[in-house]
C-alpha positions in Angstrom: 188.0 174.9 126.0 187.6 170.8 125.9 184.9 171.3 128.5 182.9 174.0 126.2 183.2 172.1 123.2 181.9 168.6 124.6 179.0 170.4 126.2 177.6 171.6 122.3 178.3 168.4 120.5 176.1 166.7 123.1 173.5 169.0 122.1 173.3 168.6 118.5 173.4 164.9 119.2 170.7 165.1 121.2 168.7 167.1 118.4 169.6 164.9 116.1 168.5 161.3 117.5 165.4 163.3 118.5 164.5 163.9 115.1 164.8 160.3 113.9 163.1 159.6 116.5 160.5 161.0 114.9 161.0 160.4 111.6 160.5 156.2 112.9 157.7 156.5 115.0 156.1 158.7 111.7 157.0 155.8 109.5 156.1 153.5 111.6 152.4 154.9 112.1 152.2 154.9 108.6 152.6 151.2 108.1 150.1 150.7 110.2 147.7 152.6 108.9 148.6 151.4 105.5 148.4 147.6 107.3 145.1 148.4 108.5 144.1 149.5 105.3 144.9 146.7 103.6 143.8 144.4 106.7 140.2 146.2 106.0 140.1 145.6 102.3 140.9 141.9 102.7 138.4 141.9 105.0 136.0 144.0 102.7 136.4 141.7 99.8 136.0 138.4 102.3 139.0 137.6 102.2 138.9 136.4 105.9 138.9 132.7 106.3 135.0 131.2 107.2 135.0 128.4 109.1 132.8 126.0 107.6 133.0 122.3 109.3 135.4 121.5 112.0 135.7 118.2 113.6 136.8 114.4 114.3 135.2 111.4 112.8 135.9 107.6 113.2 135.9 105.9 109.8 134.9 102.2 110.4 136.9 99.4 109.9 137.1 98.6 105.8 134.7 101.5 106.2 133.8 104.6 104.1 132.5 108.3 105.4 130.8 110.9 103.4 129.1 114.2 103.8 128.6 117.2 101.6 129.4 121.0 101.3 127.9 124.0 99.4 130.5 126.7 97.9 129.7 130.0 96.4 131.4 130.7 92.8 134.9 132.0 93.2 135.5 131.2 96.7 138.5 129.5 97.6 138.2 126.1 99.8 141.2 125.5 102.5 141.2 121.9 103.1 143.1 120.5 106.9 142.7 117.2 107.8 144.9 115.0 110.2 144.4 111.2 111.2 145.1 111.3 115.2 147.6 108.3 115.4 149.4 109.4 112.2 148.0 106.3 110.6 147.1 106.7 106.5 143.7 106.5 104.6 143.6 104.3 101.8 141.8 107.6 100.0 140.6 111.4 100.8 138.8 113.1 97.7 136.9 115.8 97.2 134.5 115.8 94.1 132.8 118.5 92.9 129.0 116.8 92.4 128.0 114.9 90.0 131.9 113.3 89.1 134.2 116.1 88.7 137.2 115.0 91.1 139.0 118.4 92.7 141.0 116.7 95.0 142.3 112.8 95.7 145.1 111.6 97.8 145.8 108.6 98.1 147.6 106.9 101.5 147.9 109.9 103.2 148.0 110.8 107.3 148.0 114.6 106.5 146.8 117.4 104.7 147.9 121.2 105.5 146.0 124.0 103.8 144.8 122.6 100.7 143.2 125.5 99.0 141.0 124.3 96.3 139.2 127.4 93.5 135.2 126.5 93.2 134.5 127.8 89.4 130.4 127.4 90.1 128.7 127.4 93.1 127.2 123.7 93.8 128.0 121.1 96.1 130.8 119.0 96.8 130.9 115.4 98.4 133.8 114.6 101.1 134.9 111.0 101.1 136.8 109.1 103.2 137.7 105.6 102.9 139.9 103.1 104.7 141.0 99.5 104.0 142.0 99.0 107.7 140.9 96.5 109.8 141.5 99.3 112.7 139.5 102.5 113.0 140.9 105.5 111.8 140.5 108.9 114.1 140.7 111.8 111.6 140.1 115.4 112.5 139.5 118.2 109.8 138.7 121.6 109.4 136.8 122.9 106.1 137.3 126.8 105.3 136.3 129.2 103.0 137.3 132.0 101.7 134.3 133.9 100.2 135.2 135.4 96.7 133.5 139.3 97.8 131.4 140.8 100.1 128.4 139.5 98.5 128.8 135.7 99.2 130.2 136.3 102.7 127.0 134.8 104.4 126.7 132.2 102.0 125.0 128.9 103.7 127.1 125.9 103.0 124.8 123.4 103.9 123.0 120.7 101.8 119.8 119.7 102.3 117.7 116.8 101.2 114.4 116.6 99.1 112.6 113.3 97.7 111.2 114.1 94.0 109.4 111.5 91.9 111.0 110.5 88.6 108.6 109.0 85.7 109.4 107.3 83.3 107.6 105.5 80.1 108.4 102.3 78.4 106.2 100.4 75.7 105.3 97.0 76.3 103.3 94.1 74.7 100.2 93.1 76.6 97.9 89.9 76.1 94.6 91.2 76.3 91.0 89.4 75.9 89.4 90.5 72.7 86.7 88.7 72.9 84.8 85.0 74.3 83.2 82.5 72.2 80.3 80.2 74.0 80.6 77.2 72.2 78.2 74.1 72.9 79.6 70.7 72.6 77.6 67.0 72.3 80.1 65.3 74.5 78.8 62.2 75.3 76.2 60.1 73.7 76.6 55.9 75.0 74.5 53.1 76.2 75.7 51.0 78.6 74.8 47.7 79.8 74.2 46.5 82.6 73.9 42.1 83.8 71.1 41.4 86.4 71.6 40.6 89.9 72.2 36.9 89.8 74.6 37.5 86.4 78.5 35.7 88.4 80.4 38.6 86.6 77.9 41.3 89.1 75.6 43.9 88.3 77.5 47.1 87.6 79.0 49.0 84.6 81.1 52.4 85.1 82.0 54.7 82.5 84.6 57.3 82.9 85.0 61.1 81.0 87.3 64.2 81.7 85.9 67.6 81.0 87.5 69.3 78.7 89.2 73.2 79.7 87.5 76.6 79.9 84.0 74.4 80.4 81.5 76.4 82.6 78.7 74.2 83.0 77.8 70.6 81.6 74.4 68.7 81.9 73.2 65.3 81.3 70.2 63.4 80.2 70.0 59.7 80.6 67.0 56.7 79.9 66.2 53.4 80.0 63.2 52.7 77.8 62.1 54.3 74.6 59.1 56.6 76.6 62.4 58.5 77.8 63.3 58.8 74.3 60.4 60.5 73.6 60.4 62.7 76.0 64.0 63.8 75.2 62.8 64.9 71.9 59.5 66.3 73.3 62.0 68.5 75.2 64.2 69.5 72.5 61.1 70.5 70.2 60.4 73.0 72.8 63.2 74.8 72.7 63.1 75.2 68.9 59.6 76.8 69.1 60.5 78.8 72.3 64.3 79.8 71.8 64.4 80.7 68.5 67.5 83.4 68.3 69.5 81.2 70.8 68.9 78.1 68.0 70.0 80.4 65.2 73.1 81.7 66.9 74.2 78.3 68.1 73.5 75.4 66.1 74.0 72.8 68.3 71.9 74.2 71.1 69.4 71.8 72.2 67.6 71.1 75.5 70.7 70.0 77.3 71.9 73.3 76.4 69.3 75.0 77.7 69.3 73.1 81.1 73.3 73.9 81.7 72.6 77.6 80.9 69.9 77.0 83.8 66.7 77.9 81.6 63.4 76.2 82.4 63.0 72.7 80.4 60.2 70.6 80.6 61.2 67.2 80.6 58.5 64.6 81.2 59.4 62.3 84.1 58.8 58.8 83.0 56.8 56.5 85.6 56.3 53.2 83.8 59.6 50.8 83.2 62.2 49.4 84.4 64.5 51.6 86.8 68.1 51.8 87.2 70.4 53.1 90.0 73.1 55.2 88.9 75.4 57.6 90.6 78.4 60.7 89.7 81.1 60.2 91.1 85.0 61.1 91.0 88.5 59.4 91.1 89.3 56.3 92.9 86.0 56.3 94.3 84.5 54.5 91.5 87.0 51.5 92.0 85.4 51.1 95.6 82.3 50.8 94.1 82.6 48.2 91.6 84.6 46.4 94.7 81.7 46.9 97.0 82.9 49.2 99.6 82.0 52.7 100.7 82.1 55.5 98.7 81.9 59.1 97.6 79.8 60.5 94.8 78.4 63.9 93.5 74.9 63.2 92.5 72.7 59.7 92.7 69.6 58.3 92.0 67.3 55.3 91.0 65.4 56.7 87.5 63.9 55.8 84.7 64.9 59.3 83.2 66.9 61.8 84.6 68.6 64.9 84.2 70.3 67.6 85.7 72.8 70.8 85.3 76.1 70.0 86.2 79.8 72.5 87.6 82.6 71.5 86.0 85.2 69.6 87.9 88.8 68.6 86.9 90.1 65.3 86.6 88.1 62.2 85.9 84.3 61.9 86.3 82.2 58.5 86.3 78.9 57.1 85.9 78.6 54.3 87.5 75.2 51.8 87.7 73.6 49.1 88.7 70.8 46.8 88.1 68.5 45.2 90.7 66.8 43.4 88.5 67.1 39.7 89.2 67.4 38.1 85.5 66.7 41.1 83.0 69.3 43.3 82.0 69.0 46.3 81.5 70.3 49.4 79.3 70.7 53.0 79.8 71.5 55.7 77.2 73.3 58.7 78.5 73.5 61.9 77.1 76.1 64.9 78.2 76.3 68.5 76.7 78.9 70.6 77.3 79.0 74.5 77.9 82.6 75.7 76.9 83.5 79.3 76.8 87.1 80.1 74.6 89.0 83.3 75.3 90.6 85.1 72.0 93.2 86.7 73.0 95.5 89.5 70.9 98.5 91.0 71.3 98.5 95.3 71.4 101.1 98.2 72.8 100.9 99.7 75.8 102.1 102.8 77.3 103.2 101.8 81.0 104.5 104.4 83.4 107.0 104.0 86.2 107.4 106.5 89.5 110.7 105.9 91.4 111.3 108.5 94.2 115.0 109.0 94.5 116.9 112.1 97.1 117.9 115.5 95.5 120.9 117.0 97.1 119.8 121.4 96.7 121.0 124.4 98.5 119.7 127.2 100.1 120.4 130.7 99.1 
């Protein structure tokens, strides 16, 4: 009877753990086909991690690193980093560009799985900076995870582009409105001159400086009154042959005329007593009153002369002498100048200024 009996509760036991048996391994299907379910719409609205940077940098000593990153609106940036040696940063931040700081840790050897919400897609700027005078070894790893299926193949990186910037700002400017030509009697003297045998020597200097803006000068000089005469001779000339340059300018004579380089017809005087005279500049008319050698521009031995003249800065001389043995002599010298004065006025202008500066843009 004990026998029998033990024999059909080991049946029923057996029935029974065989049907939960079941029962588990049905319940245990079902969570994972819920799992992968769930598993598939993770993964259907990217919710899988993307890798988007991993790797090690050396920040130089007192030094500073920085890159960039695009992220898609809505997606959710993890954030690892780890200095090798444990060592700290003086500062990690990330900022969303232009200055919108998302992130800045200050001192730190370690971040785990920073996650970080992007609001707009754009780009955001990775700094890291050290006030070490050792280098710091930091490894990271950027992720993201895409807000849908849509941005899942979103392309993170920045790229670079050089656009021109103008710009306009208003400035005075000096600018020539117009030239006046302006003729000037500059010089009108007689000098004298002892004869040769005269203790206190022969020669006589004079000395002029021309004034500015003077483009040409000329000169005219004498020594007896048939030079006179042809001087005005000249000068008649150009009032019957110049008329509209006489009327514009009033003191525009034959000197004037010669400077502008227009034909005058002076009459070269044969008959009188001559007289050696020379141009010259500087110190070199001290070495000829002394007697020794010098330098000179123009020279000649005349009883009339002229000639048209370039300006030159600084002092200018005439200097003479007389060969005659016991006459003195005289010379009258004449010099015109030709000055041209610049009138100058003030007006706005419009100036415009290119700078090329990098734009930061992404693709997608």
């Amino acid at each position: 009877m004990e026998c029998g009996g033990g024999g059909e509760l080991d049946e029923l036991s057996v029935l029974h753990l065989n049907i939960i048996e079941k029962e588990n391994l049905y319940f245990m299907i079902k969570i994972l086909f819920l799992s992968t379910l769930w598993i598939s719409s993770l993964q259907l609205q990217g919710q899988t991690p993307v890798d988007v940077a991993e790797s090690t940098i050396k920040v130089g000593i007192l030094g500073e690193e920085i890159f960039y990153f695009g992220f898609a609106e809505g997606d959710k940036l993890i954030f690892n980093f780890e200095e090798v040696n444990g060592k700290e940063l003086k500062e990690l931040e990330i900022l969303e560009m232009p200055s919108t700081s998302k992130m800045l840790e200050v001192k730190t050897s370690k971040i785990a799985n920073k996650i970080i919400k992007i609001p707009r897609t754009g780009i955001y700027r990775f700094r890291f900076t050290s006030s070490a005078i050792s280098v710091r070894l930091c490894k990271y790893k950027i992720q993201r995870i895409p807000a849908s299926a849509a941005t899942q193949n979103f392309n993170p990186t920045v790229f670079n582009d050089f656009v021109n910037d103008t710009t306009y700002t208003t400035e005075q400017e000096d600018y020539l409105a117009k030239t006046d030509t302006v003729f000037i009697n500059y010089q009108d003297r007689i000098v004298k001159i002892n004869p040769a045998s005269n203790p206190a020597g022969n020669k006589s200097t004079f000395n002029f400086v021309l004034p500015d803006n003077v483009i040409a000068w000329s000169y005219y000089l004498y020594t007896n009154p048939a030079g006179q005469q042809a001087y005005e001779s000249a000068n008649k000339q150009i009032l019957a042959t110049e008329k509209s340059a006489v009327a514009k300018f009033p003191l525009y004579n034959a000197l004037a005329a010669i400077a502008l380089n227009r034909t005058v017809s002076f009459s070269k005087i044969e008959a009188g007593e001559t007289i050696n005279y020379w141009i010259m500049e500087g110190e070199n008319a001290g070495l000829f009153s002394s007697g020794a050698q010098f330098r000179f521009i123009k020279k000649g031995k005349v009883i009339n002369d002229y000639s048209r003249m370039e300006p030159r800065k600084g002092s200018l001389y005439f200097c003479f002498s007389n060969d005659h043995t016991t006459q003195p002599a005289s010379i009258t010298v004449k010099i015109t100048l030709v000055q041209v004065n610049e009138v100058l006025q003030t007006r706005q202008i419009k100036k415009m200024q290119v700078t090329s500066k990098s734009k930061m843009f992404l693709k997608n």
